[in-house]
C-alpha positions as CSV (number, residue, x, y, z in Angstrom):
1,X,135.8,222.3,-114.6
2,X,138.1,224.4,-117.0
3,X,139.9,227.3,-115.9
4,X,137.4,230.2,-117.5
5,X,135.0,228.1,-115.6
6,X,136.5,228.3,-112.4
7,X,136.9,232.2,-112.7
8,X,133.8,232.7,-113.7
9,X,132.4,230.7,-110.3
10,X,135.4,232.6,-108.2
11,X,134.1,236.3,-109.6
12,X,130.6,235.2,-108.7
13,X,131.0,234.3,-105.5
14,X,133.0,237.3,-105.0
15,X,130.5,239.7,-106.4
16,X,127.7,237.8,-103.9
17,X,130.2,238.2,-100.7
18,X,131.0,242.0,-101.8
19,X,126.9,242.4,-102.1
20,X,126.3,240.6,-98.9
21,X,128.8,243.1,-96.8
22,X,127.8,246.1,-98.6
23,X,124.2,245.1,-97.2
24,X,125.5,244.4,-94.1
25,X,127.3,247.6,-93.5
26,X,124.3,249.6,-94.5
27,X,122.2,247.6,-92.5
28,X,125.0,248.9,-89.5
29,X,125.2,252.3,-90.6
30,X,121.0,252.7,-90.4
31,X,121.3,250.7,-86.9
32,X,123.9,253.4,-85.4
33,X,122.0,256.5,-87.0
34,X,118.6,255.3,-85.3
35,X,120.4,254.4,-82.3
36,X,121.6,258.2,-81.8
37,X,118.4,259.8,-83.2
38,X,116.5,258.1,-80.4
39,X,119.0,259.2,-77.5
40,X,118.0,263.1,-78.8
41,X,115.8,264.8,-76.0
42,X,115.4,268.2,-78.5
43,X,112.9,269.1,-80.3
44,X,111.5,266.5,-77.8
45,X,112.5,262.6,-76.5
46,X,111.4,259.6,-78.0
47,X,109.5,257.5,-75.6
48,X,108.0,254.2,-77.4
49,X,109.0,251.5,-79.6
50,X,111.2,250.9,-83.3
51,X,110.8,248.0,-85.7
52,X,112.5,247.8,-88.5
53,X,112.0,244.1,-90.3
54,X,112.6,243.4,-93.7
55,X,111.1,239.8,-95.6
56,X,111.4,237.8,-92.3
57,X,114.2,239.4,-91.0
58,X,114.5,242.1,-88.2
59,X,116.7,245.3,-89.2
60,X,116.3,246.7,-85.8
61,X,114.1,246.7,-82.6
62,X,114.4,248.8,-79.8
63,X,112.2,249.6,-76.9
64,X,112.8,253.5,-75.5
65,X,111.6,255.0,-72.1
66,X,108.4,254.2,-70.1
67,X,104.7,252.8,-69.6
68,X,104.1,256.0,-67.1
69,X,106.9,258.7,-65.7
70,X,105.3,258.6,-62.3
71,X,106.3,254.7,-61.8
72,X,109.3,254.5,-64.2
73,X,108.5,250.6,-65.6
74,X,110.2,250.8,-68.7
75,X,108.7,249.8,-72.0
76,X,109.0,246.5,-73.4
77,X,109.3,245.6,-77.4
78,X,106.1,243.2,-77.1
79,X,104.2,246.1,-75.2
80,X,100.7,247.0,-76.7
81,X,99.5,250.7,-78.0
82,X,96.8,252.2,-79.4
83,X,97.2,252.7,-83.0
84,X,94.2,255.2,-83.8
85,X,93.6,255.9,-87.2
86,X,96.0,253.2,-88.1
87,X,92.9,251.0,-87.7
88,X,91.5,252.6,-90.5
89,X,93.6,250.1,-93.3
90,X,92.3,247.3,-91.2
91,X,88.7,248.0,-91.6
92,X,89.4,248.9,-95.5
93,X,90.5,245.5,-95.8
94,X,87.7,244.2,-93.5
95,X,85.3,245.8,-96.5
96,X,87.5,244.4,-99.5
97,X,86.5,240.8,-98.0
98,X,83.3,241.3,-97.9
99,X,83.3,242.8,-101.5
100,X,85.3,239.6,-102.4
101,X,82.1,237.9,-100.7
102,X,79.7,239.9,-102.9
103,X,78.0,241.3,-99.6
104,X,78.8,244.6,-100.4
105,X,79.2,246.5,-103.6
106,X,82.2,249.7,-103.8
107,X,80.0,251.9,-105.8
108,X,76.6,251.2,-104.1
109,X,75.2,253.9,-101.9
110,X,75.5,253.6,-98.5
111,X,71.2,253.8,-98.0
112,X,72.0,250.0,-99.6
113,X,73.3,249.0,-95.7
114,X,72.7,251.3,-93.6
115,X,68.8,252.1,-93.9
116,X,68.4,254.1,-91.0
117,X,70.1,256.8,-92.4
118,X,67.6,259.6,-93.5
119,X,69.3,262.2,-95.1
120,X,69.4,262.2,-98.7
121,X,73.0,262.2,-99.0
122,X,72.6,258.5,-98.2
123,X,71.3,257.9,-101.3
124,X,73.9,259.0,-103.3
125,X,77.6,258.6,-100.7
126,X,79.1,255.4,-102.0
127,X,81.2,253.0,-99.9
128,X,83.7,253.9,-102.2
129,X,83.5,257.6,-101.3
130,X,83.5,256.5,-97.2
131,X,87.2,254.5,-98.1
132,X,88.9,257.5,-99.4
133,X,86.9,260.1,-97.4
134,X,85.7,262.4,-100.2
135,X,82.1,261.9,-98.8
136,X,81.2,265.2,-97.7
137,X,79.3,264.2,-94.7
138,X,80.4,266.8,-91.9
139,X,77.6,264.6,-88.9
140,X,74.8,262.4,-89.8
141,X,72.1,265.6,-89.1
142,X,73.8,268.2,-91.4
143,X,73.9,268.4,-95.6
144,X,77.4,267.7,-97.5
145,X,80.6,269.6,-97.1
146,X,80.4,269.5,-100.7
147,X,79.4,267.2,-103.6
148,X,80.4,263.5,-102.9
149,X,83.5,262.3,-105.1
150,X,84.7,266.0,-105.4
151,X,86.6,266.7,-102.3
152,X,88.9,265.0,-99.7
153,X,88.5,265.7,-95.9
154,X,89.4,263.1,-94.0
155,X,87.8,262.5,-89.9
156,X,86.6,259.5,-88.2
157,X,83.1,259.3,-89.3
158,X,83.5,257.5,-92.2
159,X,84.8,254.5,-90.6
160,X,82.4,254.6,-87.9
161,X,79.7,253.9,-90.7
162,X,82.4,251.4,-92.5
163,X,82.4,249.7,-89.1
164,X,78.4,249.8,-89.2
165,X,78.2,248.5,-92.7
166,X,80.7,245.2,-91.8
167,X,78.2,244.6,-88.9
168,X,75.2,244.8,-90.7
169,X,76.1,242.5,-93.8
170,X,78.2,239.9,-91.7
171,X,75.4,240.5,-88.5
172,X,78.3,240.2,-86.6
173,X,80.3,243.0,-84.0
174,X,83.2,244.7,-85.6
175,X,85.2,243.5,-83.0
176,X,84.1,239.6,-83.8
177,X,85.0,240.5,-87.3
178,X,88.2,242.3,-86.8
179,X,89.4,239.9,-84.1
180,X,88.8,236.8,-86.0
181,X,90.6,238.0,-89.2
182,X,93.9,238.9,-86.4
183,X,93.7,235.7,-85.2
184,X,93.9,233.8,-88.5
185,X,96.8,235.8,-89.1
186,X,98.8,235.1,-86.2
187,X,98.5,238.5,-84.7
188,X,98.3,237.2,-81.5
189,X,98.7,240.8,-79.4
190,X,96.2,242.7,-81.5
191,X,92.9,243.6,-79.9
192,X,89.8,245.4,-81.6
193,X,87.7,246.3,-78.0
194,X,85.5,249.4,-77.1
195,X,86.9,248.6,-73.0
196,X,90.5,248.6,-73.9
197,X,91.2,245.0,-72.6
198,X,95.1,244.2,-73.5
199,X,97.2,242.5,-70.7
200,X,100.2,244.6,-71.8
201,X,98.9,247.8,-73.1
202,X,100.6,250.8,-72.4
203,X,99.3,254.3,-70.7
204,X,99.0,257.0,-72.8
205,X,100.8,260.3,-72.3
206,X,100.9,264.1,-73.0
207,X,104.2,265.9,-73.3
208,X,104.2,270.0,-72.6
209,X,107.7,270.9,-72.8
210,X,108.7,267.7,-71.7
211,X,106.4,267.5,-68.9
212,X,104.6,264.4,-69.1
213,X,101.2,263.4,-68.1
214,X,99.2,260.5,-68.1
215,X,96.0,261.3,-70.5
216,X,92.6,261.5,-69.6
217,X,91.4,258.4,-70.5
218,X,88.5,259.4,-73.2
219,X,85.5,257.2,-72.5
220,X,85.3,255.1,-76.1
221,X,82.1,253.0,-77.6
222,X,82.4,250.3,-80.1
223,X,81.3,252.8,-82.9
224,X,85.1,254.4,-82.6
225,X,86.6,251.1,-83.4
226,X,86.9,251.0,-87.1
227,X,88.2,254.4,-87.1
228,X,90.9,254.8,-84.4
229,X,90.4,251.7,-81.6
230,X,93.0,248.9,-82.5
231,X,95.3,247.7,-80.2
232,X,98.4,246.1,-81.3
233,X,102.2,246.1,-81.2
234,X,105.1,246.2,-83.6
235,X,105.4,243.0,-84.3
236,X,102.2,242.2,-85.1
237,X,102.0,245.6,-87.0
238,X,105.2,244.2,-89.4
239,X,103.1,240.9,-89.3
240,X,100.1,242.8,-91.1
241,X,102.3,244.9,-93.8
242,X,103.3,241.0,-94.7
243,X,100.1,239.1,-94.7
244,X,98.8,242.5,-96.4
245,X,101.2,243.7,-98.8
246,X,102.7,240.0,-99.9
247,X,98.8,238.8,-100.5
248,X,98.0,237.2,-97.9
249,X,94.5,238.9,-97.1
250,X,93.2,239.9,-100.1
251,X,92.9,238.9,-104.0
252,X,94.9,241.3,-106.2
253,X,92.3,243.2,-108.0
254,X,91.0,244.4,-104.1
255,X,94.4,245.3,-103.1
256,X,95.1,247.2,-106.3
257,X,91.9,248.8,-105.7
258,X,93.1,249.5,-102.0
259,X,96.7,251.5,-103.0
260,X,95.6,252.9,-105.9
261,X,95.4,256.4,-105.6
262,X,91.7,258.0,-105.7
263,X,91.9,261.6,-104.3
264,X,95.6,263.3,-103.3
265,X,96.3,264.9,-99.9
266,X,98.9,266.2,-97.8
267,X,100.4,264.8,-94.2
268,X,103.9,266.0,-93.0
269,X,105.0,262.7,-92.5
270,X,104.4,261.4,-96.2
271,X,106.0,264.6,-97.4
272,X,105.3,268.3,-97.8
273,X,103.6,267.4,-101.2
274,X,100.1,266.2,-101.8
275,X,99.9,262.3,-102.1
276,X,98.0,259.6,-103.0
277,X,95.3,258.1,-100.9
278,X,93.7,255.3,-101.4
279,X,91.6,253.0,-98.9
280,X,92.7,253.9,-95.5
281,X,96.4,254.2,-96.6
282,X,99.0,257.2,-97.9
283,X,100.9,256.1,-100.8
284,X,104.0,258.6,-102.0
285,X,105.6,257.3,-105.2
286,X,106.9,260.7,-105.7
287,X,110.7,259.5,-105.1
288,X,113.2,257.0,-106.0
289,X,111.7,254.6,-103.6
290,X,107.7,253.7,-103.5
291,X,106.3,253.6,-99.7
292,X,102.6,253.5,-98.4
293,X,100.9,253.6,-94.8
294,X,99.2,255.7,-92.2
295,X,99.6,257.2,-89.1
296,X,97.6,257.4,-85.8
297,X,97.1,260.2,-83.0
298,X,95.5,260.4,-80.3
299,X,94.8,259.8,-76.8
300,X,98.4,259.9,-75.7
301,X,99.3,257.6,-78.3
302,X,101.2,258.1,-81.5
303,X,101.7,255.7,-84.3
304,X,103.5,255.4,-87.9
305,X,103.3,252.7,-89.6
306,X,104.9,252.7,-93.0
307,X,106.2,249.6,-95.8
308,X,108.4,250.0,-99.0
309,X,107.3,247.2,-101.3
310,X,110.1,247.5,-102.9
311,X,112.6,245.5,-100.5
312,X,109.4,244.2,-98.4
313,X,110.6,246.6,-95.9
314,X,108.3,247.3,-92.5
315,X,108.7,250.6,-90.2
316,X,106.4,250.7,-87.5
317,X,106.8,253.3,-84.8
318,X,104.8,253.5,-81.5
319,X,104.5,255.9,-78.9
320,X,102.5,256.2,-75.8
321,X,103.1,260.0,-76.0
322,X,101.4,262.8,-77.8
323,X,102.9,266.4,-78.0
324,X,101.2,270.0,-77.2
325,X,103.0,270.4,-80.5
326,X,101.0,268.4,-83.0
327,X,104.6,269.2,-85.9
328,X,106.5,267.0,-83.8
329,X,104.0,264.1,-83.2
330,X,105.4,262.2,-86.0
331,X,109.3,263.3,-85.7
332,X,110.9,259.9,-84.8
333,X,109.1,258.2,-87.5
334,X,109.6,260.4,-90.2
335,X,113.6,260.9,-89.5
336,X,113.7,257.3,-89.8
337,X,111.4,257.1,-92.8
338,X,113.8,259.3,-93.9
339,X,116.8,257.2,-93.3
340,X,116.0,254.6,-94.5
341,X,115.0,256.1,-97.7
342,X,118.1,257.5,-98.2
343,X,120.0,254.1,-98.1
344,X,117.6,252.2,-100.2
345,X,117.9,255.6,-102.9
346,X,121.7,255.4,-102.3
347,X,121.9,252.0,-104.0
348,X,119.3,252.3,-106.7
């Protein structure tokens, strides 16, 4: 080797080790910041779970506070929540499939599967228009909001008649659907049950002015599932945004078709500005960096769940607490959001 050569190796690796510890000192800088955001107890404390993972790689974990107040057992990483509407991307996907089957058809009216429905709305709401919830349909008895395709107003309903339509073209239970597609994927904590059976799930929690409560536990029926019933953890959360987002679930066409933006709307924890939404998930590509996901409320439980396809990075946050104050429902999540958006920006 001649002596350019040599430098040219020696500059190289040089370059790579200065690259490798500039990583590495971010990756310590975000690890202290999260570390003192989650030790805050105003606007309110932080009582759940962090996981930041990124490729195959885990940023940062951290487990924060309790199953219940009353008995003080402290949360574990591998405990289990309830992720609400974060179930809705999982039954989007669960529809892509069977579209990818040729059982159901995006643009076909929903009359097509779901016969029993007699309003005349059915004729003309598309599966499509369920996805994105610009439907219209306020309950089953009552005429449209407004025109199908022309609004958005999201609620639960339309994934309780996803759930329906999964059943009746696979004539299997949503659950036996759900469950079967987890288990292929590894997700071995993730549970899609009406009876809330999960060895390690959490209680939920209401916080008045840091006075916390165990929730009423809301009595739930297998209809509820495709919309806000999932059980899971952070781990097999980070596990999905993978198998999902890397193309492990679904051809390329569907998944375009599920983060491509069909309607805009607003959530605080996407951003002040109207965003895209696509099936079951918020994608703002309004910055520097890309990111898409959902969250989840409810019952005492609280849920973000965000990924940056950018640098395959995963942020899932869980909480078994839910605030009088809806604004700060989401606040962990978004400051980290935030965070980490900032050092990704900072070396773009």
């Amino acid at each position: 080797m001649n002596i350019l050569s040599k430098i040219t190796v020696a500059l190289s690796l040089l370059l790579l080790l200065s690259t490798s510890c500039s990583k590495a000192q971010k990756s310590d800088n975000d690890t202290v910041k999260i570390d003192s955001l989650l030790t805050l107890v105003s606007p309110r404390p932080f009582n759940g779970v962090v996981l930041v993972t990124q490729n195959d790689s885990v940023r940062y974990e951290k487990a924060v506070g309790y199953d219940t107040f009353k008995n003080k057992k402290t949360l574990k990483v591998n405990d289990q929540f309830v992720i609400n509407s974060n179930s809705k991307q999982i039954t989007a996907v669960l529809i892509l499939l069977e579209v990818e089957r040729g059982t159901v058809d995006l643009q076909a009216p929903i009359i097509t599967y779901l016969p029993r429905l007699k309003k005349d709305w059915a004729k003309k709401v598309t599966v499509h228009q369920l996805l994105n919830h610009t439907h219209g349909i306020a309950t089953l008895n009552k005429p449209l909001l407004f025109e199908a395709g022309t609004e958005f107003k999201y609620g639960n309903l339309s994934n309780v008649l996803l759930g329906e339509i999964i059943s009746a073209v696979t004539n299997k239970s949503y659950t036996v659907v759900a469950e079967t597609l987890f288990k292929k994927l590894g997700m071995k904590n993730t549970v899609a049950n009406a009876s809330r059976v999960a060895p390690n799930l959490v209680a939920g929690n209401t916080n008045d002015n840091n006075t916390f409560t165990v929730a009423k536990k809301i009595k739930k029926n297998a209809s509820s599932i495709p919309a806000a019933g999932v059980i899971s953890t952070v781990h097999d959360l980070a596990l999905w945004n993978k198998s999902l987002h890397e193309g492990a679930i679904l051809k390329p066409e569907s998944y375009a078709k599920m983060i491509t933006a069909a309607v805009l709307a607003q959530h605080d924890a996407f951003g002040k500005e109207k965003t895209g939404y696509g099936y079951g998930i918020r994608i703002n590509d309004l910055g520097k960096t890309k990111y898409i996901g959902h969250t989840g409320l409810g019952d005492g439980y609280a849920s973000l769940n965000v990924y940056f396809p950018e640098t395959k990075t995963s942020l899932v946050v869980l909480e078994n607490q839910s605030n009088a104050d809806m604004s700060l429902s989401y606040y962990f999540g978004t400051q980290i959001k935030e965070m980490l958006l900032k050092s990704m920006n900072s070396v773009k």
